[in-house]
C-alpha positions in Angstrom: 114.9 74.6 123.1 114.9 76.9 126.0 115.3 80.6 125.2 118.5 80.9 127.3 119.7 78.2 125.0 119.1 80.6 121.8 120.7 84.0 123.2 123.6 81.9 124.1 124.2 80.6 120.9 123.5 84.2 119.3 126.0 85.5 121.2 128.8 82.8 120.8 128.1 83.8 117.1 128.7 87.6 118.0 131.6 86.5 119.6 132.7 84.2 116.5 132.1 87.5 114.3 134.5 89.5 117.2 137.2 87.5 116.6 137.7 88.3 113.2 137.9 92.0 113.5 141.4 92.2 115.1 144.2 92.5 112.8 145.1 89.0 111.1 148.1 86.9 111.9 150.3 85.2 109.2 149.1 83.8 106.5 147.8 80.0 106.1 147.6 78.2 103.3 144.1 76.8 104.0 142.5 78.6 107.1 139.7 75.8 107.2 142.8 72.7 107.5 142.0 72.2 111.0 138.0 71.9 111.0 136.1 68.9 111.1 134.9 67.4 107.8 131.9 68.5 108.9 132.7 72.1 109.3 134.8 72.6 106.4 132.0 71.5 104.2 129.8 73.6 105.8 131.9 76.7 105.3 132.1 75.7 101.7 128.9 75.6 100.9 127.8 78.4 98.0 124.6 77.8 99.0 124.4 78.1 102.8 126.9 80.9 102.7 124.4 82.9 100.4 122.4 83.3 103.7 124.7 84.6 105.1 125.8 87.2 102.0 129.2 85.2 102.1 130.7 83.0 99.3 133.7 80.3 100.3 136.2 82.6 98.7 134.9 85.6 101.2 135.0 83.2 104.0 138.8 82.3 103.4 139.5 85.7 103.1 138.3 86.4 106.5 139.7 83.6 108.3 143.2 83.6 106.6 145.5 84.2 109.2 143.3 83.2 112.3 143.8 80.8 115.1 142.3 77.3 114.6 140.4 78.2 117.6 138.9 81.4 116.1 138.2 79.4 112.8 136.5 76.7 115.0 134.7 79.2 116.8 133.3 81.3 113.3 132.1 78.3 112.1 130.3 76.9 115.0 128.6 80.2 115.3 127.4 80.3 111.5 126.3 76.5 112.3 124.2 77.2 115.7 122.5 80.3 113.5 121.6 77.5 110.2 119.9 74.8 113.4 118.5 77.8 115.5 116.5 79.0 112.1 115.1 75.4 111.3 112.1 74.1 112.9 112.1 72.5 116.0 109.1 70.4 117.4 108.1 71.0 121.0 109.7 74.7 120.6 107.4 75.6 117.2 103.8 75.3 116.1 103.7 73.3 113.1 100.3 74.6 112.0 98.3 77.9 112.5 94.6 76.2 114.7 91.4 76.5 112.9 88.1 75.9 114.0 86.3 73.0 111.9 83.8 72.9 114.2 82.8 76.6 113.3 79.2 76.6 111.9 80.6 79.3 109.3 83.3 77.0 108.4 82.3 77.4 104.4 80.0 80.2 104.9 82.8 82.6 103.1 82.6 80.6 99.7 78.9 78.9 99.6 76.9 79.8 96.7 73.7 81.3 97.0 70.9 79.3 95.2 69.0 81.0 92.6 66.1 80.6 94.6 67.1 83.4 97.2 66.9 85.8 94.3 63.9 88.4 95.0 63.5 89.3 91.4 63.0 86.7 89.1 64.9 86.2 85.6 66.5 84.2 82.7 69.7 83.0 82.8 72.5 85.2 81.0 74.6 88.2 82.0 72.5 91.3 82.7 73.2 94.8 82.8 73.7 97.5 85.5 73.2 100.4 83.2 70.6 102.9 84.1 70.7 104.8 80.7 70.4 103.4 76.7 74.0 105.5 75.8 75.3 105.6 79.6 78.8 105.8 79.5 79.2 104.7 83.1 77.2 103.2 85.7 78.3 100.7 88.4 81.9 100.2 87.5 82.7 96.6 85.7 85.5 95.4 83.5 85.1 96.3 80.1 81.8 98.0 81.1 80.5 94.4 80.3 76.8 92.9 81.9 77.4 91.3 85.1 77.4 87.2 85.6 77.1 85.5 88.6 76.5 81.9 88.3 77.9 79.3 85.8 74.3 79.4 84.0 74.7 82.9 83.3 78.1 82.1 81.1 75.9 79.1 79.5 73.3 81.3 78.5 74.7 84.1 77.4 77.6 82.3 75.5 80.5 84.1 77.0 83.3 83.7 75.5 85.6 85.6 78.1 84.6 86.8 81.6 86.7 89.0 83.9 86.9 87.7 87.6 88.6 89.5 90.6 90.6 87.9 93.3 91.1 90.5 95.9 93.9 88.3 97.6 97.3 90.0 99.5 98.8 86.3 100.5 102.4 87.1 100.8 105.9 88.7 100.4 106.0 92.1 98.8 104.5 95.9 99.5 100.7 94.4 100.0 97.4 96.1 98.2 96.5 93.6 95.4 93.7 93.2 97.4 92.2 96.2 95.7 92.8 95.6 92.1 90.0 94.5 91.2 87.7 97.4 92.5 90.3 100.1 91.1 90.9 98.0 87.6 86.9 98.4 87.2 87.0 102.3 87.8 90.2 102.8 85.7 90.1 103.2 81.5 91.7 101.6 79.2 89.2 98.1 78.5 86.9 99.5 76.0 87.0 99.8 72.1 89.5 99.3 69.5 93.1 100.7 69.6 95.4 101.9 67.1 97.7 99.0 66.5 95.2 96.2 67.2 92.3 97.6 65.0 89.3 95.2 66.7 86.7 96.4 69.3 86.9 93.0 71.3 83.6 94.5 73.2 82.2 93.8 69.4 83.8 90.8 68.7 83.4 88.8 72.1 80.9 87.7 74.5 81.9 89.5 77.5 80.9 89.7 81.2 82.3 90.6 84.6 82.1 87.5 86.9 82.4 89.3 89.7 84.9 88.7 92.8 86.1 85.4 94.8 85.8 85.4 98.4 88.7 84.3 99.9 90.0 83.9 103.4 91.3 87.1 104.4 92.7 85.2 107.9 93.8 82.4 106.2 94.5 83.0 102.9 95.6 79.0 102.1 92.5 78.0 103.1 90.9 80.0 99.5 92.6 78.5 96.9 91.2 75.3 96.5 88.0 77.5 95.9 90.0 79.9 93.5 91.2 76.8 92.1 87.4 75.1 91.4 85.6 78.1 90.1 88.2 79.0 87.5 88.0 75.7 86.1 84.1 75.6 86.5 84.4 78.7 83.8 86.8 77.2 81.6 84.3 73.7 82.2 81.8 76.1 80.1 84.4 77.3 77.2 84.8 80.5 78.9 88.4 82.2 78.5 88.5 83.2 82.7 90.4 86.8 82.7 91.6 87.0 86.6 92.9 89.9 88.1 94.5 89.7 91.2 95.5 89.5 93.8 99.4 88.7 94.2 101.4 85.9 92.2 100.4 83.0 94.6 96.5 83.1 92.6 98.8 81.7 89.8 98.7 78.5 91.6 95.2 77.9 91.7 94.7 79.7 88.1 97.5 77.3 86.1 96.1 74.3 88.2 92.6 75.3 87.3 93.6 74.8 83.6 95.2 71.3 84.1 91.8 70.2 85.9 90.2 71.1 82.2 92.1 70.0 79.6 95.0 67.4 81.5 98.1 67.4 82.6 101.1 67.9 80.2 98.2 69.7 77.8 98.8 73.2 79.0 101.8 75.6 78.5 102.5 78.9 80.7 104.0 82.1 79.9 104.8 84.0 82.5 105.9 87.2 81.8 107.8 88.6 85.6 110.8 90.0 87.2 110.8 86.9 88.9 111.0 83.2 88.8 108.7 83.0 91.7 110.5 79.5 91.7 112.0 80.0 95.5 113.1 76.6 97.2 112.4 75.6 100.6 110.2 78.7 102.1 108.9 78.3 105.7 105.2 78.3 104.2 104.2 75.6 101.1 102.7 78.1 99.0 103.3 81.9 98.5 104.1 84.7 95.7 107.4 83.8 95.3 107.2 79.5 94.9 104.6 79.3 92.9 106.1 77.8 90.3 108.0 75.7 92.0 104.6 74.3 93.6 103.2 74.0 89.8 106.5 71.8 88.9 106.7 69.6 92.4 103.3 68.9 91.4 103.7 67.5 88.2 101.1 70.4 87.0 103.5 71.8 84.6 106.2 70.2 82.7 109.5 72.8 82.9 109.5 72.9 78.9 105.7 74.0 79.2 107.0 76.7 81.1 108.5 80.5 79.3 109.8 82.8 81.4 109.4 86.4 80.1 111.0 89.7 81.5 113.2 88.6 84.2 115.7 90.9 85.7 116.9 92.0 89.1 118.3 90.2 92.2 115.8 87.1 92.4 116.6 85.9 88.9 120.4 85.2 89.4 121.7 82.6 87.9 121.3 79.4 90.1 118.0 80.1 90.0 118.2 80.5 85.8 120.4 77.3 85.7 117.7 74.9 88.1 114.8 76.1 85.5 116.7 75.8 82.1 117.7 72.1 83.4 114.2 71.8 83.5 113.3 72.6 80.7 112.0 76.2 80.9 113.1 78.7 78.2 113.9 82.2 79.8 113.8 85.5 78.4 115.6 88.0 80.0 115.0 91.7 79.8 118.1 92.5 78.7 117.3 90.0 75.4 114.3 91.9 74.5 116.4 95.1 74.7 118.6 93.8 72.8 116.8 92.0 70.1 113.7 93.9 70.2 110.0 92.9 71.1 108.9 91.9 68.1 112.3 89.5 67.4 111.7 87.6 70.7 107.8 87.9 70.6 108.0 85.8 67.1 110.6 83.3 68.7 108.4 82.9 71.7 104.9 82.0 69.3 107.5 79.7 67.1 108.7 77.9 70.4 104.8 78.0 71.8 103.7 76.4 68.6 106.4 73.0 69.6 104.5 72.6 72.8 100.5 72.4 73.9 98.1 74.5 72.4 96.6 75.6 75.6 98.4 78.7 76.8 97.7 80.6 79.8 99.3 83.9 80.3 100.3 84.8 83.7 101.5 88.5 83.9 103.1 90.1 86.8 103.2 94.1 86.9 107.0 93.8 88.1 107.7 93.0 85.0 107.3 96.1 83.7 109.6 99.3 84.4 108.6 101.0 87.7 108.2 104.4 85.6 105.2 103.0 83.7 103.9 100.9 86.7 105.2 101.9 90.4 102.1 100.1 92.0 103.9 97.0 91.8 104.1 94.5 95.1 107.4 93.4 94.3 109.0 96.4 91.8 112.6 95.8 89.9 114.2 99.2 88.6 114.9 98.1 84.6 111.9 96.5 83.6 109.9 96.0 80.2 108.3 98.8 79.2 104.8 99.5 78.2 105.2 100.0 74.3 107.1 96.7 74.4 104.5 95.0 76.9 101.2 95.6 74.8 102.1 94.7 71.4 104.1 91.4 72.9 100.7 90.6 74.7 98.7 91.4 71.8 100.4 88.9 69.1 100.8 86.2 71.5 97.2 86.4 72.5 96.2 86.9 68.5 98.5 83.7 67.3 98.4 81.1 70.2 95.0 79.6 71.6 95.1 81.8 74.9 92.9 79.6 77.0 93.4 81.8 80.2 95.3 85.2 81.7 95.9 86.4 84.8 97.1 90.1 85.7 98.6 89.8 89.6 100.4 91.9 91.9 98.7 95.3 90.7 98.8 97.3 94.3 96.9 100.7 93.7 98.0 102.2 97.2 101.3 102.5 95.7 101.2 105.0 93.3 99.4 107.9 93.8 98.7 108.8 90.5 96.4 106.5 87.4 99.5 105.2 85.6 99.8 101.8 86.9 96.1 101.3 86.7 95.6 102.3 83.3 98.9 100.5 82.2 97.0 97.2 84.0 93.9 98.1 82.2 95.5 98.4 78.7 97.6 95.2 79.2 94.3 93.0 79.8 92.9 94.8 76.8 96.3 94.2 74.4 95.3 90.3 75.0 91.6 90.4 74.5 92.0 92.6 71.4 94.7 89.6 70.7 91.8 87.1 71.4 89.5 89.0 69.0 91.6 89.4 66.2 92.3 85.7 66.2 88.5 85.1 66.1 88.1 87.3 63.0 91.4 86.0 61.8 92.8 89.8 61.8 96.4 89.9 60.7 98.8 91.3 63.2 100.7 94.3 62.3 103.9 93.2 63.1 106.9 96.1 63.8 110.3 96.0 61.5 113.4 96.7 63.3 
């Protein structure tokens, strides 16, 4: 469609909007009588109007009192806006080009074979500690040895490994790309706490697994790796800790799961201000459809799926009503403020128990109040709060087989100060402490109302 073609159509709209400003004739009893079926269903439409921040009951407002011609008009604007959005072939690429003939073509995610290595030794995780009693050295998570191959989690027996994804994919204030490097230098993964009473660095096999490479031009393009090395660790009976990275590695980590232990065999909890369960995005994956993609695809079953922490603007209730029909069991903020952590915590472990025993944990920092966490890619004002977060984790960790956990949308650039980091940091340690004390069969201290 020629340009021309587009302003002309964006200014009939204008025009359509003009109309309605002058003062408004008598009153009609239906101002959308006189429009063709076609545009009278358009115009009462909840869910095209919502584009538009209109509802049919605003729309009849508007119009009431206006000349057939000017309701024709309003309409046919609205209309030329919904066909001028869509795509349009021999106006719009379809696809972003790539280069398969590139030599590098794989180069970003190809392995290098043990035999490159200049200094020779066994397989296992090894250490990057100078000193016996060093406190810190080359930063890791959970100051743990270092793996880098699937041989090194063999030999070494480990039972969890942390793995970065330094991935910004999508919507959102972008810097989960750094996570992983400012996760590693923050505090808050080592030694027992108060409430948990376990030292999981005691307990567990642990090791830092390093960082993905993914595609930084074309970010799609890295999943399908994310996706195959996750599962190669939980091939081993390694629990994969990932931190992101923004809420699309959720994809790739939940699918990663299925590829291990089968379809209909693994629940999620996602604990998020949002669904991330958007319909009908421009792009097939992103931060905000991921579960929808894990759903369309038959990965998850919607009463595998809890929802935990919702709240805000992208959690309204058409979006509630399309995942309950599924199946999915939501949890609102507002619930766990009103019944209190440990009430909903103990429903969610009873509920957990109904379903598979393989749970993966998905946690979003939006989730959590923007006063303990501001370095959120997507913050909601009224969120969870830390002291409900950690001991929520913890038990679900402690009394359900956590067989993976991702920690996503952590963006360092946006807060200035260590909070959100160390509130991260103590979050992935609440579940691994959770992980230990199931090992060791520690009771959980649970909190009385």
């Amino acid at each position: 469609m020629a340009r021309t073609t587009l302003l002309a159509r964006s200014a009939a709209f204008v025009l359509a909007l003009a109309t309605l400003s002058g003062p408004a004739a008598a009153q009609d009893a239906d101002p959308l009588a006189s429009l063709s079926p076609e545009k009278k269903a358009f115009l009462s439409d909840p869910a095209t109007l919502e584009r538009f921040g209109l509802t049919p009951e605003k729309v009849k407002v508007a119009l009431t009192g206006r000349s057939a011609a000017d309701v024709d008009a309003y309409a046919a604007g609205l209309m030329a806006v919904v066909e001028d959005s869509k795509y349009q072939a021999g106006r719009d690429a379809g696809e972003i080009a790539l280069n398969p003939q590139a030599r590098g073509w794989n180069a970003g995610t190809t392995l290098r074979p043990k035999m490159f290595d200049k200094m020779k030794r066994d397989d296992g995780p090894f250490s990057l500690k100078r000193y016996m009693f060093q406190k810190g050295a080359v930063a890791t998570f959970a100051d743990a040895p270092v793996a880098i191959r699937k041989e090194d989690l063999i030999a070494g027996k480990v039972e969890v490994a942390f793995v970065g994804v330094p991935l910004d994919f999508s919507s959102g204030w972008r810097d989960a790309k750094h996570a992983p490097s400012a996760l590693r230098n923050m505090d808050g993964l080592v030694g027992a706490d108060a409430d948990g009473g376990v030292d999981p660095g005691l307990v567990l096999s642990i090791a830092d697994y390093g960082d993905l490479s993914p595609d930084y031009m074309a970010p799609d393009r890295g999943l399908d790796h994310i996706r195959t090395m996750i599962a190669e660790m939980a091939g081993v009976g390694t629990i994969p800790f990932v931190v992101g990275g923004d809420h699309t590695i959720m994809y790739p980590d939940v699918a990663a799961m299925v590829d291990i232990y089968g379809a209909g065999k693994v629940a999620l909890v996602q604990f998020d201000a949002h669904a991330d369960a958007e319909l009908g995005g421009d792009h097939l994956i992103s931060d905000n459809q991921t579960l929808t993609r894990l759903l369309e695809q038959n990965l998850l079953r919607g009463s595998d799926v809890t929802l935990v922490g919702l709240h805000g603007r992208d959690a309204g209730p058409a979006t509630q009503k399309r995942l309950t029909d599924a199946g999915a069991k939501i949890v609102l903020t507002a619930a766990v403020q009103e019944k209190g952590w440990q009430s909903v915590t103990n429903d969610l472990i009873a509920g957990l128990k109904k379903g598979p025993e393989n749970v993966f944990i998905s946690f979003d920092m939006s989730v959590l109040d923007p006063g303990d966490a501001p370095a959120s890619g997507r913050p909601v004002p009224g969120g969870l709060s830390v002291r409900e977060a950690i001991p929520m984790v913890r038990q679900i960790c402690a009394q359900t087989k956590v067989v993976g956990f991702d920690l996503l949308d952590a963006a360092p650039i946006l807060d200035p100060t260590y909070a959100s980091r160390m509130s991260a940091n103590y979050i992935l340690h609440a579940c691994l402490s959770g992980i230990a004390m199931r090992k060791t069969g520690t009771p959980v201290k649970t909190a009385k109302r």
